[in-house]
C-alpha positions in Angstrom: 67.6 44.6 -13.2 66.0 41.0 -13.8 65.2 40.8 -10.1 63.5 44.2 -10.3 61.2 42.5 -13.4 60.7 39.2 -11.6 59.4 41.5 -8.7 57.2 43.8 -10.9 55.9 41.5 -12.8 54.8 39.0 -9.4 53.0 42.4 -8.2 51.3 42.6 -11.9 50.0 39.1 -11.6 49.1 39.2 -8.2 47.1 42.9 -8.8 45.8 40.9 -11.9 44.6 37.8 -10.2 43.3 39.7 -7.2 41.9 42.6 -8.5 41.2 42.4 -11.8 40.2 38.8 -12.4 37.4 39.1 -10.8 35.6 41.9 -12.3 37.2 41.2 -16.2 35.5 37.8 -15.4 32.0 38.9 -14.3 31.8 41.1 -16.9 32.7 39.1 -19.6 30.4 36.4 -18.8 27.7 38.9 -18.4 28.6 40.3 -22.0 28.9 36.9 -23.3 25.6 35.8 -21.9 24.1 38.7 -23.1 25.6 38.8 -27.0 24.4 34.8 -27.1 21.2 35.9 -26.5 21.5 39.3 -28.5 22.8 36.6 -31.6 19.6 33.9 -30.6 16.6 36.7 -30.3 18.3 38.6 -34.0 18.1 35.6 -35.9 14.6 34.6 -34.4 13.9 38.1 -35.8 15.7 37.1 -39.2 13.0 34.5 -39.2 10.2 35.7 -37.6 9.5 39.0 -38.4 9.8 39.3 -42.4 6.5 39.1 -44.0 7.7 36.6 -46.8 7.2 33.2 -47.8 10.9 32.3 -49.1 12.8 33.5 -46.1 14.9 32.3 -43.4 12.2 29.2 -43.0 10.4 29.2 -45.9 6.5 28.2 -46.0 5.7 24.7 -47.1 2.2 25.5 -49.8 -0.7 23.2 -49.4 0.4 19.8 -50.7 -1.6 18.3 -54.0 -3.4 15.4 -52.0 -4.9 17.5 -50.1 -7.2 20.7 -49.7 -6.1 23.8 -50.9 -4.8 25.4 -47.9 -2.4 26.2 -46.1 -2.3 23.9 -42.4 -2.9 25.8 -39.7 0.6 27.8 -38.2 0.9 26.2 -35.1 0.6 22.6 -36.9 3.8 22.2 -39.0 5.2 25.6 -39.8 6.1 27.1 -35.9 8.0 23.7 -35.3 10.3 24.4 -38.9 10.5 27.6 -37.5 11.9 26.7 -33.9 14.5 24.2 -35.8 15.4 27.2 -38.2 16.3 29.4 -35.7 18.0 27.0 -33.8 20.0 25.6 -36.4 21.3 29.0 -37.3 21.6 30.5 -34.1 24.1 28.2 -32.4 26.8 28.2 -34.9 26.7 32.3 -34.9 27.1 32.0 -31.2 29.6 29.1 -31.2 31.8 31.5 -34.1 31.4 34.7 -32.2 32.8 33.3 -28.6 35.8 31.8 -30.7 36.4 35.5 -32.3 35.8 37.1 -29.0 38.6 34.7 -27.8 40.8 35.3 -30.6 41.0 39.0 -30.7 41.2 39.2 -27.0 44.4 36.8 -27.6 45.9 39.2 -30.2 45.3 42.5 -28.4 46.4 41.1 -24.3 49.0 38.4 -25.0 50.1 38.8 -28.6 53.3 40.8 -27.4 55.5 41.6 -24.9 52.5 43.3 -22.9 51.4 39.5 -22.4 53.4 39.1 -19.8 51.6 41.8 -17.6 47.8 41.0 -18.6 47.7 37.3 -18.9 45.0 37.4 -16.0 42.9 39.6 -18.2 43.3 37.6 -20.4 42.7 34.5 -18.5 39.6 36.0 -17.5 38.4 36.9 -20.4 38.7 33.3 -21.9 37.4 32.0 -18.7 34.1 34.0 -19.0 33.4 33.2 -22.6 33.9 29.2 -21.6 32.4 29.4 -18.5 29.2 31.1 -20.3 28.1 28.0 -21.8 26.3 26.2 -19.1 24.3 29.3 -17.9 23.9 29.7 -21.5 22.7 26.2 -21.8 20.5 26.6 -18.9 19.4 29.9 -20.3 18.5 28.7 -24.1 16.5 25.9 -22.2 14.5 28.5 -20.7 14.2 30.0 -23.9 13.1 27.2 -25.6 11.0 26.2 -22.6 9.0 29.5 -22.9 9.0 29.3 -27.4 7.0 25.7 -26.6 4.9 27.4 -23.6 4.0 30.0 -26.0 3.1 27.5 -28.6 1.3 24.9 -26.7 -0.9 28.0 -25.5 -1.6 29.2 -28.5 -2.5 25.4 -29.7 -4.8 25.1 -26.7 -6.9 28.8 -27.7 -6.9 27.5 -31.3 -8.4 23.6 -30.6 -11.1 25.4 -27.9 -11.6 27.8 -30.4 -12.3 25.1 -33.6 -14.3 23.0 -30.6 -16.5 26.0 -30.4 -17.2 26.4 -33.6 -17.9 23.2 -34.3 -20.3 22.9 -31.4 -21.7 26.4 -32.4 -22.3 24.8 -36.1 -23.7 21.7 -34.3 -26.6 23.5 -32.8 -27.1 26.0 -35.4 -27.9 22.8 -37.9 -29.7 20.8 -35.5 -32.0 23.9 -34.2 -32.8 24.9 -38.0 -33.1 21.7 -38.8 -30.9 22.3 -41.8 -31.1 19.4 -44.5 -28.6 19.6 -47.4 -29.3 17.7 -50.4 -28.3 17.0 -54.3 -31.2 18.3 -56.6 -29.7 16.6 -59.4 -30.4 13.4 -61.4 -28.0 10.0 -61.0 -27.2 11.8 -58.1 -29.6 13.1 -55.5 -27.2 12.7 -52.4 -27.9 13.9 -49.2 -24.6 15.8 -48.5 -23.2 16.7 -45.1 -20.5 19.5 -46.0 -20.9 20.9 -49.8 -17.0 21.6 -51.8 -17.0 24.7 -51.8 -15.0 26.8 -54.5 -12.4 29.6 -53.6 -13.9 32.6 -55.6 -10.3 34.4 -56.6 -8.7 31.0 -58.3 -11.5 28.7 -58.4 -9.9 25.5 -56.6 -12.2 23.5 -54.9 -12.0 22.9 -50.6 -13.6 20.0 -49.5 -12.9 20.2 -45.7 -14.2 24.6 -45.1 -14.9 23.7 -41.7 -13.0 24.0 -38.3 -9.8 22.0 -38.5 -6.2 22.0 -39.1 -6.4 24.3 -41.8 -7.5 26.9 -39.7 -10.8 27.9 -37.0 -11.9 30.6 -38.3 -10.5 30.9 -42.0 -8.7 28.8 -44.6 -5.7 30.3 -46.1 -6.6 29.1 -50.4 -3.4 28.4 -52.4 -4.4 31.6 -53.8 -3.8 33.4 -50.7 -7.2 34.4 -50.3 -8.9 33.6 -47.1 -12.4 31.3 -46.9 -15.1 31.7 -43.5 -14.9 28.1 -41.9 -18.8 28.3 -41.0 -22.0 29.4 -42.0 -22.3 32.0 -39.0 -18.9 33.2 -40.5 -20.2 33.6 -43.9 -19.6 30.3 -45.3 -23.0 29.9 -47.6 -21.7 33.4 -49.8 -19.5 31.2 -51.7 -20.5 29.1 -54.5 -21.1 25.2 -53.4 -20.9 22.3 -55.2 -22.1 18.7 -54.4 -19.4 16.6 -52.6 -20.7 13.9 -55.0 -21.0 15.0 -58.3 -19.4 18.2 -58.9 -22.8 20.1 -59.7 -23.6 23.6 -58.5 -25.7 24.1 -55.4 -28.5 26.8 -54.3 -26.6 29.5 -52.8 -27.4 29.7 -49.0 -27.5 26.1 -48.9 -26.3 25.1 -45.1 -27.9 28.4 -43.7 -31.0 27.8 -44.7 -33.3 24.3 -45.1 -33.3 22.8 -48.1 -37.0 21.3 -48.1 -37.3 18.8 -51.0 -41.3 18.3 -52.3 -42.0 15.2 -54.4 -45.0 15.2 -56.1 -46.4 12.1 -56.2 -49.2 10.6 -58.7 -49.9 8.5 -61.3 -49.6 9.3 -65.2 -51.5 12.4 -66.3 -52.3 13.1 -62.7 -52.2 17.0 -63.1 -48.5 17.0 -61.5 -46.7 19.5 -63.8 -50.0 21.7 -64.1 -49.8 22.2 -60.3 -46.8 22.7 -60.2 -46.7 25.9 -62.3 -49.7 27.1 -60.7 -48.0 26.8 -57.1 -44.8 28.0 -58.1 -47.2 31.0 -59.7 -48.5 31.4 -56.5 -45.1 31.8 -54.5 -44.1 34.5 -57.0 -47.6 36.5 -57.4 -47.9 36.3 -53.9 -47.0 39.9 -52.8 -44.9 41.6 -50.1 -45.1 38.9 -47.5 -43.2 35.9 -49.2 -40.2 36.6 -51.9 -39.5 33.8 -54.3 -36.7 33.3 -56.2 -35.6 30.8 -58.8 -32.1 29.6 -58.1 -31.5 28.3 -61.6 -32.0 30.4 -64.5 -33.1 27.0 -66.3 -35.6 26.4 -63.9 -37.2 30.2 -64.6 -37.5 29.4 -68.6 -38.7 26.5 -68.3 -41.5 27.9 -65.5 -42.6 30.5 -68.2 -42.8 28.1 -71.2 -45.2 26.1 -68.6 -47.0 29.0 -68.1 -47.8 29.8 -71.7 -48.6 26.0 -72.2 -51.1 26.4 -69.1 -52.9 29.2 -71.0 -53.3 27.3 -74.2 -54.3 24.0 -72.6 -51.7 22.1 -74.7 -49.0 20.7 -71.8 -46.7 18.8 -72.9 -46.4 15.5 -71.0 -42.9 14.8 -68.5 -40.1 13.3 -70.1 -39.5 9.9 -68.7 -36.0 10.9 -67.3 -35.6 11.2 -63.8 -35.9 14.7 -62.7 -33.9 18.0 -61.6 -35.5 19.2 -59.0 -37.2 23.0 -59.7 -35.2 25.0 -57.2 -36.8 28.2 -55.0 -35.0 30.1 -52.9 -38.4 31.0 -50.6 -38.2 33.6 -47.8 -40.8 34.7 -45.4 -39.5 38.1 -43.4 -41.1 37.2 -39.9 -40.7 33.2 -40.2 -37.9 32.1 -42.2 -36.6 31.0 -45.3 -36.5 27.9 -47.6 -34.5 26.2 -50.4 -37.5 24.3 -52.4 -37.1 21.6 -54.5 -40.1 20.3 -56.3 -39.5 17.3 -58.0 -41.7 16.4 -60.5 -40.9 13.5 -62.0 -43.2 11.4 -64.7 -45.9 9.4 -63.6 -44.5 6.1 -65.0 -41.7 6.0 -62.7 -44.4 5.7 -59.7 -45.9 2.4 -61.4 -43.3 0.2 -60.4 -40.9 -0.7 -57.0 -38.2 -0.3 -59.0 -38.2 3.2 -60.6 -39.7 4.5 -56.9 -36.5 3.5 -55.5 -34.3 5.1 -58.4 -35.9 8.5 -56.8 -34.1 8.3 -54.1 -34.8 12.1 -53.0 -38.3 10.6 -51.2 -35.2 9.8 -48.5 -34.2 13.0 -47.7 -37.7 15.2 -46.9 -40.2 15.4 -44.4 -43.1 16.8 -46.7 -45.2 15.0 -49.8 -47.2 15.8 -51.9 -49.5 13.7 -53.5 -52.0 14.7 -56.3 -55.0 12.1 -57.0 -56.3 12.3 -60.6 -60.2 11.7 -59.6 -61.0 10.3 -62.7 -58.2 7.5 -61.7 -60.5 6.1 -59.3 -62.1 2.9 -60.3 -65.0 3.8 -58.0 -65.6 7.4 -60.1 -64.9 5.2 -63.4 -67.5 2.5 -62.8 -70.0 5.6 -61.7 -69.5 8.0 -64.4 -72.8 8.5 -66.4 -73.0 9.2 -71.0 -72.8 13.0 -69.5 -70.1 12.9 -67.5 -67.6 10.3 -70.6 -69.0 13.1 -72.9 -67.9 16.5 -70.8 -64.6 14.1 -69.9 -64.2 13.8 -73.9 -65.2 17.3 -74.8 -62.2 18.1 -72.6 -60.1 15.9 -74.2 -59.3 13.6 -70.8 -58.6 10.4 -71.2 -59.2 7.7 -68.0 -56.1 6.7 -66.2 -55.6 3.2 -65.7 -53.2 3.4 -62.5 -55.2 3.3 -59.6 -53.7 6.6 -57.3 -54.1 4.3 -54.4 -51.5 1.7 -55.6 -49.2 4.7 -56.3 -49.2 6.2 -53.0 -48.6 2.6 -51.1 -46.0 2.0 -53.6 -44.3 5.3 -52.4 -45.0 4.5 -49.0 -43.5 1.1 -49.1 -40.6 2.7 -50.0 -40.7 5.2 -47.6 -40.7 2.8 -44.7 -37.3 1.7 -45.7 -36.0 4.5 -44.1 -34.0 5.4 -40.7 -37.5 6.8 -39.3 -39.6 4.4 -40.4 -41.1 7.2 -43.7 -42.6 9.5 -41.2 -43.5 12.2 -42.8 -44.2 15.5 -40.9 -47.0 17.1 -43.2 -48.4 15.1 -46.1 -50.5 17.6 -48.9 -53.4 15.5 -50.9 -54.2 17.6 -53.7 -57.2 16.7 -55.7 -56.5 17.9 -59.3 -58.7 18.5 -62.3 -61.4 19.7 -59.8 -62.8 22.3 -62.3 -64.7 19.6 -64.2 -65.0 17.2 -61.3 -67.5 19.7 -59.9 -69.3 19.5 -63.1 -70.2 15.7 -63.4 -72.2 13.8 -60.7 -70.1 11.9 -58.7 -68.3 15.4 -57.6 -71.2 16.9 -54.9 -69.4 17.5 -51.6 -65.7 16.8 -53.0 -65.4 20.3 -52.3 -66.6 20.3 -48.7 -65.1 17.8 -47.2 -62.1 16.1 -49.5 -61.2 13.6 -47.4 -64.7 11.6 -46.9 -65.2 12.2 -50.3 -62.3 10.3 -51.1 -62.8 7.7 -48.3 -66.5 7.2 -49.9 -64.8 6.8 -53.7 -62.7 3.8 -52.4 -59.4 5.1 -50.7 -60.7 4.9 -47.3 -57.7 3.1 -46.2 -55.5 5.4 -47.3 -56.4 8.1 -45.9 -57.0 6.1 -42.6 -53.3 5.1 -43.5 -52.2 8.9 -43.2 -54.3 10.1 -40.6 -52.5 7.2 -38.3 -48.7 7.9 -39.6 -49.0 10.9 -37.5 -48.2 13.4 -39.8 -50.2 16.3 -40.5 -52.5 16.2 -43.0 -54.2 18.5 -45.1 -56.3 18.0 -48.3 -57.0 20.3 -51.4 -59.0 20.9 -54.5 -56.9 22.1 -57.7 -58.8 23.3 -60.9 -58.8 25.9 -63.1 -58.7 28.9 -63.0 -56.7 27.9 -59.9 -57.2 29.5 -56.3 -53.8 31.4 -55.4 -54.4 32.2 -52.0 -55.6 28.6 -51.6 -52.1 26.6 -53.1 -50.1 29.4 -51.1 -51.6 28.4 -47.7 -51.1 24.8 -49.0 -47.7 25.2 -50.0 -46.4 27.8 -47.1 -48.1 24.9 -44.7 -46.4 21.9 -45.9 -42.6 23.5 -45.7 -42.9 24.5 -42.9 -43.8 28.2 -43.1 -46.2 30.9 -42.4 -47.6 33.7 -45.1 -46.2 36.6 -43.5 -49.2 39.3 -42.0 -48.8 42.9 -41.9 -45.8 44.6 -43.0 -42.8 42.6 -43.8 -39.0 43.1 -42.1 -36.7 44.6 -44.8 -34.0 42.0 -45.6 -30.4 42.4 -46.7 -29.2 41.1 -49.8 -26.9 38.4 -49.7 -23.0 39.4 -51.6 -21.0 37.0 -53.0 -17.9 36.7 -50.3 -15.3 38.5 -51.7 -12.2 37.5 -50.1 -8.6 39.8 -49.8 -5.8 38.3 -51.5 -1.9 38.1 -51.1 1.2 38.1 -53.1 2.1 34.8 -53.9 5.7 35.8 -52.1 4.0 36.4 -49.0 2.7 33.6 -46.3 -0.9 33.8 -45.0 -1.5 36.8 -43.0 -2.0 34.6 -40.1 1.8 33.1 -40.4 2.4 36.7 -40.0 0.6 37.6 -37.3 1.1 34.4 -35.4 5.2 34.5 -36.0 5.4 38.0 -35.0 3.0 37.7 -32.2 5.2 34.6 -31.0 8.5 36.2 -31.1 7.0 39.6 -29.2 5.9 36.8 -26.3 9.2 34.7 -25.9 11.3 37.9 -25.4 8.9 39.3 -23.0 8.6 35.7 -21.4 12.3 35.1 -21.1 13.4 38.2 -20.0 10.8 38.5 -17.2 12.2 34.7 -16.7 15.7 35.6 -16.8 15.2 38.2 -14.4 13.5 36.6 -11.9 15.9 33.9 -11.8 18.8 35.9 -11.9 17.6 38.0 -8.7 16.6 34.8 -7.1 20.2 33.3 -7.9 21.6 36.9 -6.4 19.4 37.1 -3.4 20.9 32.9 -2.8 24.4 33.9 -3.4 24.4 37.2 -1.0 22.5 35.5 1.3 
């Protein structure tokens, strides 16, 4: 009887070994293979695909020393991802071939029947050992195609913020786009504005292309913030870099063109002024004018009322806040003025120029000359002309407007380009009763030889060689609208419209969509899924290929 056993059970192992060994082995290093990677890709799932913050690998917020936003995806959070599912992924696989082996233990050799299918057995052990290395090979080539798929993404995203940047670049170069502080103490020329997120309020300092993001900012909030002007970047509210103050809106998409008037005491600077910010906002169809500060508009009509009683009140001594205009012209552009008209005092001495340190930032100037300043028109004014001065209640300047301007232009020359000026405005004020006394025959004709012949020959000589453009104007009352619009229009830059104007679209606040706070930025999301789609198409077109080539090796 034992013989007969001894010779069944030789014939068992040697059908086993032969027969089934083979094929038990394939196919459980197939299914091994196959359930490693079944464990890998559902766990880079667990991680990947929910749309939550607190998950598997949960999103790091912005940190506190920094902006408010989240970095970029591909920048930190895709590498905590890769070690997440990593981390996780190999101990499932590592615990699921040691059950594999342990129930195929119990059901083939855990009794008698042990004796008969031990090579089963043996085979099915060997395949879930022998697994590893083309598992290791194959989680290489996983991993290898995760980092292909990041790397790519990280090269699109860096051409793509290198772009925009560039595109910026040329956009604020071409427009010439100058963005300046209107405010005193501060007055800083500013080269990106803080701009605030308009769902919570916190303040980004660094909205442009970079590791937050190309083409939006992810807030704190959730909410998500253009990175550029051409994205939509000047519809939320701006602040100066500097000193916290709110901005003109539009600042960065269009020119901010500061205006210094410049003259000596009682030279007629705040009366011009209101009549040529009158002007912009009588003017009609062709220009619209707004006034960017609701401060700025009070205080414009309180100035106007003044103007109609003849009683203005002189400038405060303080240095100014720039009025601020938000100018458009349908068929040539659009401008952010600021018209700084400061007190005449602060142009009598070196010192308070240079406290006005918004003459650094322009490339237009203004600068009114009180004719009656002129010691030339003083020493030549007749009984008639002191008694129609006094009627009039003027009173004779001492500051001589030809020590003001040098003294502005000394200080102009400190700067980079040397104070060049492209368009210099010489506005001749109080003209109404300069006309009436005896030194004023052929002011009107010809401003600038009237001026030359009344002792400022070399300035004018001065501005005609500085190579600006220069134009000069008489200002009276009643004023000449037309006249101090040209004027005006000119010296920013600008053309009065002719004919009928485009229709332009109002500009809305940027009202961003927001997200739960338990949810990532929608482009954690997107990338994370988008990632995980591309690795399993990646590696099992990889796979593939290398398993036929490794087939096509072997049979060959």
């Amino acid at each position: 009887m034992w013989f007969f056993a001894v010779v069944v059970w030789i014939v068992a192992m040697w059908l086993g070994f032969v027969f089934a060994f083979p094929v038990v082995f394939a196919l459980t290093l197939v299914a091994t293979i196959l359930a490693a990677v079944g464990v890998y890709f559902r766990q880079a799932g667990r991680v990947l695909l929910p749309d939550l913050a607190d998950g598997w690998s949960p999103v790091e917020p912005p940190r506190q020393d920094r902006d408010p936003a989240y970095r970029h995806y591909l920048v930190t959070q895709v590498w905590r991802d890769w070690w997440t599912i990593t981390r996780t992924a190999l101990p499932q696989i590592a615990a699921t071939a040691a059950d594999a082996i342990r129930a195929a233990t119990r059901a083939l050799i855990g009794d008698v029947q042990g004796f008969f299918l031990f090579p089963i057995w043996l085979a099915v052990c060997a395949g879930v050992l022998l697994a590893a290395p083309p598992l290791a090979a194959l989680g290489l080539l996983i991993i290898g195609v995760y980092a292909l798929t990041v790397v790519a993404g990280m090269l699109a995203w860096l051409a793509c913020v290198t772009v925009l940047r560039a595109v910026e670049q040329v956009f604020t170069l071409v427009r010439r786009i100058l963005q300046a502080c209107p405010y005193p103490g501060c007055y800083a020329k500013i080269t990106l504005p803080v701009y605030a997120c308009p769902a919570c309020g916190e303040r980004h300092r660094a909205l442009t292309p970079n590791l937050n993001g190309a083409v939006r900012h992810a807030c704190r909030c959730g909410a998500r913030l253009p990175t550029t002007i051409m994205l939509g970047r000047h519809r939320l509210q701006a602040h100066c870099p500097e000193c916290d103050r709110l901005l003109p809106g539009r600042i960065g998409r269009v020119r901010v063109e500061p205006v210094p008037f410049v003259g000596g005491p009682d030279a007629g600077k705040t009366t011009f002024m209101a009549l040529a910010v009158d002007a912009l906002l009588t003017s009609g169809p062709g220009v619209r004018t707004e006034f960017v500060d609701e401060g700025d508009e009070l205080t414009f009509h309180q100035l106007k009322r003044q103007l109609a009683t003849g009683n203005m009140i002189k400038t405060g001594t303080q240095l100014p806040k720039a009025v601020m205009l938000d100018v458009t012209l349908p068929r040539e552009g659009s401008r952010i003025l600021y018209l700084f008209d400061p007190s005449g005092e602060h142009y009598t001495g070196a010192s308070a120029v240079e406290a006005m340190s918004y003459l650094a930032h322009g490339e237009a100037l203004l600068i009114l000359v009180d004719p009656f300043a002129l010691p030339a028109v003083q020493d030549s004014l007749v009984s008639a002309d002191r008694n129609l001065l006094a009627a009039n209640g003027l009173a004779l300047a001492r500051e001589d407007p030809a020590d003001t301007v040098h003294r502005v232009r000394n200080e102009l020359a400190g700067r980079a380009d040397g104070g060049r000026q492209r368009r210099i405005a010489v506005v001749v004020s109080k003209a109404d009763l300069l006309r009436q006394t005896t030194n004023g025959e052929g002011a009107a004709a010809d401003p600038a030889s009237w001026l030359a012949t009344m002792g400022m020959g070399n300035l004018t000589r001065a501005l005609t060689a500085s190579g600006a453009k220069v134009r000069y104007f008489l200002s009276g009352l009643p004023p000449d609208p037309a006249g101090i619009l040209a004027l005006l229009t000119w010296l920013i830059g600008l053309r009065p419209a002719t004919g009928a104007p485009k229709p332009m679209r109002p500009q809305h606040p940027w009202r961003p969509g927001t997200r739960p706070s338990d949810r990532p930025p929608i482009s954690y999301t997107v990338a994370r899924r988008l990632i995980f789609t591309v690795t399993i198409i990646l590696s099992l077109g990889a796979g593939t290929l290398l398993g036929y080539l490794g087939w096509t090796a072997w049979s060959g």
